[in-house]
Backbone as CSV, one residue per row, in Angstrom:
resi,resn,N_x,N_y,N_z,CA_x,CA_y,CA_z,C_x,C_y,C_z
1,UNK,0.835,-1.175,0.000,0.000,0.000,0.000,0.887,1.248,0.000
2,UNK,0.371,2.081,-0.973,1.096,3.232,-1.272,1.054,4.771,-0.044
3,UNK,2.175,5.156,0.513,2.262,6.453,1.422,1.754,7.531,0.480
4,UNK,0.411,7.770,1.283,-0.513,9.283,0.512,0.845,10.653,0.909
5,UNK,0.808,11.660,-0.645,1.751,12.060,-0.383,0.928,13.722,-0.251
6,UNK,1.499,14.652,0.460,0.687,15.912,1.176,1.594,16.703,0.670
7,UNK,0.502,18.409,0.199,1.896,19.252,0.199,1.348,20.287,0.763
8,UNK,2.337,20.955,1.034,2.228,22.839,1.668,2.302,23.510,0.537
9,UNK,1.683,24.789,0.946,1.469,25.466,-0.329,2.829,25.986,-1.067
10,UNK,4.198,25.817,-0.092,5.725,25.942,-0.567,5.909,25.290,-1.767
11,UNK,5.536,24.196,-1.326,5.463,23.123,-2.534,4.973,22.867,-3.516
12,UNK,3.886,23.274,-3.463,2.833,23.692,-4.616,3.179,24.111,-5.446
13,UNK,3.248,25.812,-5.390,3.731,26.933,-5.924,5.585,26.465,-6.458
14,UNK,6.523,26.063,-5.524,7.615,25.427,-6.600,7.074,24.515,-7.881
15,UNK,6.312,23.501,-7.449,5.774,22.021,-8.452,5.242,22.975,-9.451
16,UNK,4.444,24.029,-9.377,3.536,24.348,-10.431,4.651,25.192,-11.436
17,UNK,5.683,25.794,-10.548,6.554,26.513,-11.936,7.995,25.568,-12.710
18,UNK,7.658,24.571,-12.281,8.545,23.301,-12.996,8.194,23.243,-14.795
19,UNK,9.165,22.969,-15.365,9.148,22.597,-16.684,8.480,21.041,-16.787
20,UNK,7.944,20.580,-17.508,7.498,19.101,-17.938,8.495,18.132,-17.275
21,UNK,10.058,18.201,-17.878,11.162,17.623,-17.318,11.399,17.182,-16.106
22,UNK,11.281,18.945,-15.590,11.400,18.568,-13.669,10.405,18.052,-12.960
23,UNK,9.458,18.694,-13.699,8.195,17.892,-13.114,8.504,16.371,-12.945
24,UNK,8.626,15.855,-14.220,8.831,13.934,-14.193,9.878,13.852,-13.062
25,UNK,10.859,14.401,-12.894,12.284,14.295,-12.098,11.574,14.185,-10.739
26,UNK,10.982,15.539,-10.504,10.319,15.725,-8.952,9.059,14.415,-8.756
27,UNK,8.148,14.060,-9.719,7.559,12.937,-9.598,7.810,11.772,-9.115
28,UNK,9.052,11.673,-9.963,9.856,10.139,-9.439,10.549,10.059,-8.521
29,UNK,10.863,11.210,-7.659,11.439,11.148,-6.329,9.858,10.868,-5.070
30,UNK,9.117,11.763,-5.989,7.554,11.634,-4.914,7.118,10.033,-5.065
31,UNK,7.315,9.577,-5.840,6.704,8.436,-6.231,7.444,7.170,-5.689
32,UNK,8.893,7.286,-5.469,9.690,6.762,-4.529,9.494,6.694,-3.142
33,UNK,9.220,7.927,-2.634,8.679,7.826,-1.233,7.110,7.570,-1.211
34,UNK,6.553,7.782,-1.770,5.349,6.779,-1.934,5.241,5.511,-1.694
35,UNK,6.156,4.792,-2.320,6.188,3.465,-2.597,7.157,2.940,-1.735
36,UNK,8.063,3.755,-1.050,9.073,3.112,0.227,8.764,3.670,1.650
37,UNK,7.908,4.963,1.789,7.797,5.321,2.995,8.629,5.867,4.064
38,UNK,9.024,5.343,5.391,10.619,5.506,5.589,10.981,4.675,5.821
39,UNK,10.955,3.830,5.312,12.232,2.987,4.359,13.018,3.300,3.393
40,UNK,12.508,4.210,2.151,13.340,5.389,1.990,14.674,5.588,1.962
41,UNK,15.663,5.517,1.506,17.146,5.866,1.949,17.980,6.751,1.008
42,UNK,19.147,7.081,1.345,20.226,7.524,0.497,20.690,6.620,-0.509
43,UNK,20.490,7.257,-1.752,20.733,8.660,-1.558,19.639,9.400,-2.119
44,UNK,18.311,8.436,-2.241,17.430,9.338,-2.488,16.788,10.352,-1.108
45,UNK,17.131,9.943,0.039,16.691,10.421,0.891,17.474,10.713,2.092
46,UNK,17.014,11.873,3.426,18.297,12.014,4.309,17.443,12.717,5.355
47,UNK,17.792,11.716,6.339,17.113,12.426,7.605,18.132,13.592,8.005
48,UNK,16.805,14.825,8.800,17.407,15.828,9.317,17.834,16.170,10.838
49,UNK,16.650,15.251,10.917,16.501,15.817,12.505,15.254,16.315,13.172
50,UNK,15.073,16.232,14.272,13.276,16.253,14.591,12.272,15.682,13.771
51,UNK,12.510,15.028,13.620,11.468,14.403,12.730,11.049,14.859,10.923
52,UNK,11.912,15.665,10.499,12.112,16.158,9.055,13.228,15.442,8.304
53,UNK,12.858,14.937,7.615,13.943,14.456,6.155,14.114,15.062,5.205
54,UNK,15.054,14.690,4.130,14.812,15.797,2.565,14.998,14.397,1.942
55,UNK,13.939,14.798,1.039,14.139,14.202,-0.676,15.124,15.009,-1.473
56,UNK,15.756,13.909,-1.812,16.848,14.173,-3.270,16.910,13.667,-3.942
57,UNK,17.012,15.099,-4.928,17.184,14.602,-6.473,18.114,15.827,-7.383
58,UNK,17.720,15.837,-8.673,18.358,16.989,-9.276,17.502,17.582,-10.252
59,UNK,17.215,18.429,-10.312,16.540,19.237,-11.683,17.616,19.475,-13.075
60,UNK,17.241,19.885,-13.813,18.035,20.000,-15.482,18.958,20.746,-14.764
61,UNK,19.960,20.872,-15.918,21.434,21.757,-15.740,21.771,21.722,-14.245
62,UNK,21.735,19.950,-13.534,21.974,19.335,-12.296,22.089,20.560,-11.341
63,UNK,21.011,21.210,-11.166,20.526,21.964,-9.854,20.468,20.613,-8.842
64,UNK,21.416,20.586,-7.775,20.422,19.471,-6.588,19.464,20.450,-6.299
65,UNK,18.365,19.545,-5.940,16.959,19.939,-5.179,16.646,19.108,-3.944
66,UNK,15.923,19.732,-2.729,15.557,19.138,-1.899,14.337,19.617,-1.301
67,UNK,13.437,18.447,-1.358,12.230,19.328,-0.437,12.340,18.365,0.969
68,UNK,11.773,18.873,1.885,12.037,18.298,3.314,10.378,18.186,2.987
69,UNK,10.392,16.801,4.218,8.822,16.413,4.602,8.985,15.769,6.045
70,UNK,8.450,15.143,6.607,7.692,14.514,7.428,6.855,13.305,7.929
71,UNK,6.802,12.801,8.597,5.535,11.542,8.557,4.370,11.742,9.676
72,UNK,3.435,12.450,9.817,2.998,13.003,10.443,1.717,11.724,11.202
73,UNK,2.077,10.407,10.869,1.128,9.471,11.568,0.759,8.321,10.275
74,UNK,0.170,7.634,10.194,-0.404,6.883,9.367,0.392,6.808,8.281
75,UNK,0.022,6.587,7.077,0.851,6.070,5.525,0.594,7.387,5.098
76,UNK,0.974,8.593,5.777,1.458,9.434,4.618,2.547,10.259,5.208
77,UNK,2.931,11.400,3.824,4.133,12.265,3.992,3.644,13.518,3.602
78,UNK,4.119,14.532,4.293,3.711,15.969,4.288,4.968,16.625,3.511
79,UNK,5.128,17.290,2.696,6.222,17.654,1.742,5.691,18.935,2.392
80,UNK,7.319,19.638,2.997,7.310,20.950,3.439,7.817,22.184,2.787
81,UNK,8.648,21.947,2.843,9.587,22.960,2.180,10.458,22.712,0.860
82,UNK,10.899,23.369,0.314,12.115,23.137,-0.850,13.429,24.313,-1.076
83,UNK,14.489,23.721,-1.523,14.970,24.667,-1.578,16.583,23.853,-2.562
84,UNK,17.133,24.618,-3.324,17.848,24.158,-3.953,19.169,24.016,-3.484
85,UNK,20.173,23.102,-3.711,21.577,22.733,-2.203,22.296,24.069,-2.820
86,UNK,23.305,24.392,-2.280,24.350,25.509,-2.319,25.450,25.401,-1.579
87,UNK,25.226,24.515,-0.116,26.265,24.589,0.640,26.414,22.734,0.681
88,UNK,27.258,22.595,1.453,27.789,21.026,2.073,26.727,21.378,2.956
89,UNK,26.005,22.239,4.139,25.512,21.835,5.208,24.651,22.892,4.842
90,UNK,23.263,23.222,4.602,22.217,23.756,4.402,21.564,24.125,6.085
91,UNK,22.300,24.894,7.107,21.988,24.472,8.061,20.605,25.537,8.082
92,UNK,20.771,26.801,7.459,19.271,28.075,7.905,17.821,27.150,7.202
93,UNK,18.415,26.306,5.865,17.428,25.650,4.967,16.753,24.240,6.447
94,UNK,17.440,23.856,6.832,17.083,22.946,7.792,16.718,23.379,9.041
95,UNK,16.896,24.530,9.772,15.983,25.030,10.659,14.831,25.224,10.033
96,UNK,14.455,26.213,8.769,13.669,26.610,8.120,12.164,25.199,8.383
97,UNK,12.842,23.999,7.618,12.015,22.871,7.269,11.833,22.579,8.820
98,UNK,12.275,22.435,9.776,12.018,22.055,10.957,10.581,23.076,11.586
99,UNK,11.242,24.591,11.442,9.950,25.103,12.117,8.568,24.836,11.061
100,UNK,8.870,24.581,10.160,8.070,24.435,9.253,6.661,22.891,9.467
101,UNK,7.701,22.090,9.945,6.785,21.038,10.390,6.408,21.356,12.139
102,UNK,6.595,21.805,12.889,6.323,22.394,14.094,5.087,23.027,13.928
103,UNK,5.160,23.847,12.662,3.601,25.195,12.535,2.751,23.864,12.089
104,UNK,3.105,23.139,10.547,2.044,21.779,10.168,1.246,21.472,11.261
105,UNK,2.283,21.266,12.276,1.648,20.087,13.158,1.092,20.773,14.203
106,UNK,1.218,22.285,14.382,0.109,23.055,15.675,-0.844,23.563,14.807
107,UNK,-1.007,23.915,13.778,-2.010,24.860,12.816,-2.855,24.493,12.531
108,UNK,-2.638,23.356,12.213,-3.726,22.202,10.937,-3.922,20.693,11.926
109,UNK,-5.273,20.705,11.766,-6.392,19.009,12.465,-5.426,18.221,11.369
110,UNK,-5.784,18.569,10.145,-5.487,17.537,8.988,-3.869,18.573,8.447
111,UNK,-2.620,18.174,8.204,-1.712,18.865,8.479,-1.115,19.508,7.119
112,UNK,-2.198,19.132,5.965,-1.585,20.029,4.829,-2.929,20.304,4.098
113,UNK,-2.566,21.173,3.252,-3.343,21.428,2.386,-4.134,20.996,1.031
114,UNK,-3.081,20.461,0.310,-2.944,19.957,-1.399,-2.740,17.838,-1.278
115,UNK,-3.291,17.397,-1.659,-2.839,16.248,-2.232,-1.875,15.985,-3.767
116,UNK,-0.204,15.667,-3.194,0.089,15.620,-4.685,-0.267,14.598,-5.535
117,UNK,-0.611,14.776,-6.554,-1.046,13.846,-7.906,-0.459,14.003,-9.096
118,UNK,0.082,13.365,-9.585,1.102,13.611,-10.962,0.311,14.404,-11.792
119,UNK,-0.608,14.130,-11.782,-1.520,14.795,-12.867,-2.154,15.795,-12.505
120,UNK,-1.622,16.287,-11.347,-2.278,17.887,-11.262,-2.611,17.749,-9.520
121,UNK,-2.613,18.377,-9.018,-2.610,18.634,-7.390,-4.283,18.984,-7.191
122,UNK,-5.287,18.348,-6.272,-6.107,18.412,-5.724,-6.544,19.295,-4.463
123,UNK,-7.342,19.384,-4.585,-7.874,20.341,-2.975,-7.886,18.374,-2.094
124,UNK,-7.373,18.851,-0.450,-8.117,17.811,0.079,-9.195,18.137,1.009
């Protein structure tokens, strides 16, 4: 059974200004943790700390990309934040994703907004 995958509106708004390309790229990393959960590993994946991980991958003209998520209970993942690598240690990008799942998880009953779907993102 497949991990339902959640997004913040961070995420959204990156996914929606993707080219066709990145789109498939960013898909098949979503679709990976879908299908592994956290089980999950490197180097597609990398825990942070408090309970936030990042997905990795790369966009065209090998931008690394990472969005951080979460497992907020049951078979799914909350995709939080994104942000493209620059350093060896992304440490402001990883506080960032941390408070980020802190607000998810005091703000929101149900802890995101969007359901991702390859084929176009849903209200949930």
């Amino acid at each position: 059974m497949l991990y339902a995958i959640e997004i913040e509106p961070e995420v959204r708004e990156f996914l929606a200004g993707l080219s066709p390309a990145d789109l498939a790229r960013a898909d098949f990393a979503a679709s990976l943790l879908a299908a592994y959960g956290p089980e999950l590993s490197e180097p597609y994946c990398r825990y942070l700390g408090d309970g936030v991980r990042e997905l990795r991958f790369s966009l065209s003209r090998n931008r690394a990309t990472r969005i951080t998520y979460w497992f907020p209970g049951g078979r799914k993942a909350v995709l939080l934040t994104v942000f493209h690598k620059t350093r060896q240690r992304e440490t402001a990008q990883i506080d960032r994703a941390r408070m980020a799942r802190k607000v998810c998880e005091t703000n929101h009953t149900d802890p995101t907004h969007l359901t991702f779907d390859p084929m176009g993102d849903t209200e949930s």
